[in-house]
N, C-alpha and C positions, 0 to 999 in steps of 0.2 A: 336032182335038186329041184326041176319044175314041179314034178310029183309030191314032193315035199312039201313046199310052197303051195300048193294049193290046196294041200289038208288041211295044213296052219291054218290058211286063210279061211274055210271051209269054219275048220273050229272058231274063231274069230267073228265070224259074222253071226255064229248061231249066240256065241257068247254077247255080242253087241247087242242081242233083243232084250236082255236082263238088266233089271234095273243099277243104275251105278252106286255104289254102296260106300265106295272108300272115300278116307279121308281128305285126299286131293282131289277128287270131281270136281269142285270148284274151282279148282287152280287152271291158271294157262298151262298146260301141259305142252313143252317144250323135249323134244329128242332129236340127240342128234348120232353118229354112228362111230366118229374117233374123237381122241382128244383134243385134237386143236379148234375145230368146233365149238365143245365144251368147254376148254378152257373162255373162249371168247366170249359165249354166252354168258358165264359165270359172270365173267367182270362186267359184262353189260347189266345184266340183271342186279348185281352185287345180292345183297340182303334183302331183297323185296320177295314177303313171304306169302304174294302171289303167283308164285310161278313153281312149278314141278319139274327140272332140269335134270334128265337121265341121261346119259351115256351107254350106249348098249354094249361096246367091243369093253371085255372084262377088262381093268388093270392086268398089264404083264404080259396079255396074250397078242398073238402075233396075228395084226390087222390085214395080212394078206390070206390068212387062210379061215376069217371070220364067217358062219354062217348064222344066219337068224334060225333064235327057236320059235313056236308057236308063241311066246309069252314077246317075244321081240317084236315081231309081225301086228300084234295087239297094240301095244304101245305106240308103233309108227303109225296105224291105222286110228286110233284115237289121238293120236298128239292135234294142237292146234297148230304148232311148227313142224317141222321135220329138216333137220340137214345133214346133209349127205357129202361125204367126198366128190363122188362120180371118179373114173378111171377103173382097175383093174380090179381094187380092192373091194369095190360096192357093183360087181357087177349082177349081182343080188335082187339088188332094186331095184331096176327096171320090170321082174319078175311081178314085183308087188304092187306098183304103184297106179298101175291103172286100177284098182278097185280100192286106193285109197279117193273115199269120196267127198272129205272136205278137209281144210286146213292146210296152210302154208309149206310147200315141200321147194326147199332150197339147197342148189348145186354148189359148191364149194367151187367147184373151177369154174363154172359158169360165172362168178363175181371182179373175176378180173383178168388178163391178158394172159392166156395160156402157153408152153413149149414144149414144143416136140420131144420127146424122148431123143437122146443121141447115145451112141456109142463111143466112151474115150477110146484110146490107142490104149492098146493089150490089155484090154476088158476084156471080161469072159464072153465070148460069143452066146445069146440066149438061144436056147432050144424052142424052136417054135411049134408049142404042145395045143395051141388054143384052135388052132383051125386045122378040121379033116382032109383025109388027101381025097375023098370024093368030091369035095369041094373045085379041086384042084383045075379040071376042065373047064368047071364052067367059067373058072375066073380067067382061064386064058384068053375068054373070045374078049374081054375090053382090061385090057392093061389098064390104061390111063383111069378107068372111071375106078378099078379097083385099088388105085394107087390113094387114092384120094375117100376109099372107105377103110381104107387099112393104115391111116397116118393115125398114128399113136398118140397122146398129151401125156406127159410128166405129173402127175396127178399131187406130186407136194408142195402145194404152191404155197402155202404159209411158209414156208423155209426163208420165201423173202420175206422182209422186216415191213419194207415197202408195200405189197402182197396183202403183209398182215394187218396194217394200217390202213386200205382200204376196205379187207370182211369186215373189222371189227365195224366200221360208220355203217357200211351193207345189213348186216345181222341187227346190225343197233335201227337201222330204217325202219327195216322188217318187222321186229315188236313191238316198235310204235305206232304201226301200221294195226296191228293186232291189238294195242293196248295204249292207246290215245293218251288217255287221262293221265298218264305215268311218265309221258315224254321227257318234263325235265329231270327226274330221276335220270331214265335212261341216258341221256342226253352226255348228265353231268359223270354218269359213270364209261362213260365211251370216252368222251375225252378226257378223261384220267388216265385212260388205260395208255391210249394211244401214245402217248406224251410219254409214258417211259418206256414204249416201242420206240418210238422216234429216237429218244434218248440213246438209248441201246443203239438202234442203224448208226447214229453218228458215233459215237464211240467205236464200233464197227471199221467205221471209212474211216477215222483217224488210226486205227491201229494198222491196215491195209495200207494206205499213203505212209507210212512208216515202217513198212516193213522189207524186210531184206531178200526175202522170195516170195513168188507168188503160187506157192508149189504147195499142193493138198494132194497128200494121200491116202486111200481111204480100204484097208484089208478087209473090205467087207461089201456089203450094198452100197450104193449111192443115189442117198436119195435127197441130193442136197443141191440138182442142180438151178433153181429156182435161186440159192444163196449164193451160190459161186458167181453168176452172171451178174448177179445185181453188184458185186464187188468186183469184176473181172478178176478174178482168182483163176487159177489153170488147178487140172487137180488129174491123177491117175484112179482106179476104185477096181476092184476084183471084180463086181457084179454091178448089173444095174439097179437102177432104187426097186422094181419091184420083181427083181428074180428069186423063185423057187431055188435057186443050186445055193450050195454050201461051199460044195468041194472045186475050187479051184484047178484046172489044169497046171500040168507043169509049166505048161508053154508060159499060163497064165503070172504062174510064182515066179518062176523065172525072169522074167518082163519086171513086175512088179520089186524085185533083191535090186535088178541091177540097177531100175529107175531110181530107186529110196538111196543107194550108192552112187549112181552118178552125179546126180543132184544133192548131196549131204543132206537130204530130207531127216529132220530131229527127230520127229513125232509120228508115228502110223497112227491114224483115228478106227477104232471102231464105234457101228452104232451101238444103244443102249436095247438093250433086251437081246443083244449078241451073245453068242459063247465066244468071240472073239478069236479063236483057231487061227482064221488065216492072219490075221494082223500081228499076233504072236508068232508065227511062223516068220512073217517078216523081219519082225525087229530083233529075234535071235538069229537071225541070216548077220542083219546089216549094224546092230549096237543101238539102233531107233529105241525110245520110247514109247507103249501103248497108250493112248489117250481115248475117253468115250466121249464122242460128240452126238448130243439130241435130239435128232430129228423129230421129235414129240408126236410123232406116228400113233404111239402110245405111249404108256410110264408103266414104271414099276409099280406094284401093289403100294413098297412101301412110298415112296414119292406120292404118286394117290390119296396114300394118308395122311403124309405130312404136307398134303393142300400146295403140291408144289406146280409151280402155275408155267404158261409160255415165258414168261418174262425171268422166272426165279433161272430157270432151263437154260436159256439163253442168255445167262449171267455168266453160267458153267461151261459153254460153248467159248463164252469171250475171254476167260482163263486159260483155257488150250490153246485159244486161238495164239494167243501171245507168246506163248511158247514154242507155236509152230513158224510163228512168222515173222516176231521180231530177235 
């Protein structure tokens, strides 16, 4: 991947000596690396047809196993912004970003109060592929200081509503930061947005305060822990939000039949861009309903084209929601 990475970048900087020819040079050239980003950007910027707003992670495709092409690396390299997830899924970046040598490069979790990764009860245990066993000695001589390079974050932090309501004012800071004379545009198109975020969190807390369980189950990832706490919702999930595995242990399904049983749980969730396997497994165990909930990680192609935004997404969350919970 380094090796990779540095040819890109190699071709990149020979390509940088040529003169800029296309028809957005002039534009603030804005990128960001998933959707909730972009979405956010979108409605910050609205229709202001100074700005060149890319999205590098394709529609449809699955954000954890994203890698930049040479054409990707360009774009981040020359953008005037850049934002970035940070977490598991952009661990990419850090590859790149010291020989990006000018323009705004913004952390997504860096914007507001981050959480720990946890494991619910009869989660699938994750396979820990990311670190060598040569490693393994040297880490033994200081427990404590390794305890504390090896604490994890939850990298979805837009899931909160709450969350989302502070990048949108952040990102919205940022451009104006960048693009002065535009402020009240910008301004005016931030607080539009936010206001039917807002809207949404409270319709949120009143279907929650009305609800007859506080029980979310989820046959798939969960990468929702960010929305659960901000609701105090409890919730069981096969895998963690950003696990590699598919296949469930038995021990795991098992867990998972009797829980959706114990507790009359209506509704098993999977996320969207799922083949949905283990949640159907589920609810022909126990009579449950399959429901998809959004984590807007990404969207589909078609969603993409039909301009469907955080807010549209999170409309179709609060439909299931009520069917799981009141």
């Amino acid at each position: 991947m380094v090796k990779k990475l540095f040819a890109a970048i190699l071709c990149l900087l020979l390509v940088g000596c040529g003169p800029q020819t296309t028809s957005t040079s002039h534009k603030i050239k804005v990128v960001t690396t998933t959707f909730p980003s972009y979405d956010a950007l979108r409605a910050i910027i609205g229709n202001d047809s100074d700005y060149d707003l890319h999205m590098l992670l394709k529609p449809g495709a699955d954000a954890h196993s994203y890698e930049p092409s040479p054409e990707d690396i360009i774009k981040v390299e020359n953008a005037d912004m850049f934002v970035y997830t940070g977490g598991d899924s952009d661990t990419w970046v850090n590859e790149i970003l010291t020989d990006k040598k000018h323009g705004k490069v913004i952390k997504l979790m860096d914007l507001v109060e981050k959480r720990e990764e946890e494991e619910a009860e009869g989660m699938e245990e994750e396979k820990d592929e990311h670190h060598h066993h040569d490693d393994e000695e040297e880490h033994d001589h200081d427990h404590e200081g390794d305890e504390e390079e090896e604490e994890e974050y939850d990298e979805h932090v837009w899931t909160s509503l709450a969350n989302e309501q502070i990048i949108l004012k952040k990102l919205s800071n940022a451009l104006i930061e960048i693009n002065p004379k535009h402020q009240a545009t910008l301004k005016a198109n931030t607080d539009a947005y936010i206001k039917q975020v807002a809207q949404l969190e409270q319709e949120i807390k009143t279907i929650v305060d009305k609800s007859k369980t506080k029980q979310l189950v989820f046959g798939d990832r969960f990468p929702l822990l960010y929305f659960v706490k901000e609701y105090g919702l409890d919730y069981r999930a096969a895998f963690a939000g950003c696990s590699e595995q598919s296949e469930p242990s038995a021990k795991t399904l098992s867990y998972l039949i009797d829980y959706v049983r114990k507790h009359d749980v209506k509704i098993v969730f999977a996320i969207e861009l799922s083949n949905q396997n283990v949640a159907k497994t589920i609810a022909s165990e126990t009579g449950a309903k399959v429901r998809t909930f959004y984590t807007m990680h990404n969207v589909s192609a078609k969603d993409y084209n039909n301009h469907e935004t955080y807010v549209s997404l999170m409309k179709r969350n609060i439909k299931v929601l009520k069917e799981a919970l009141l």
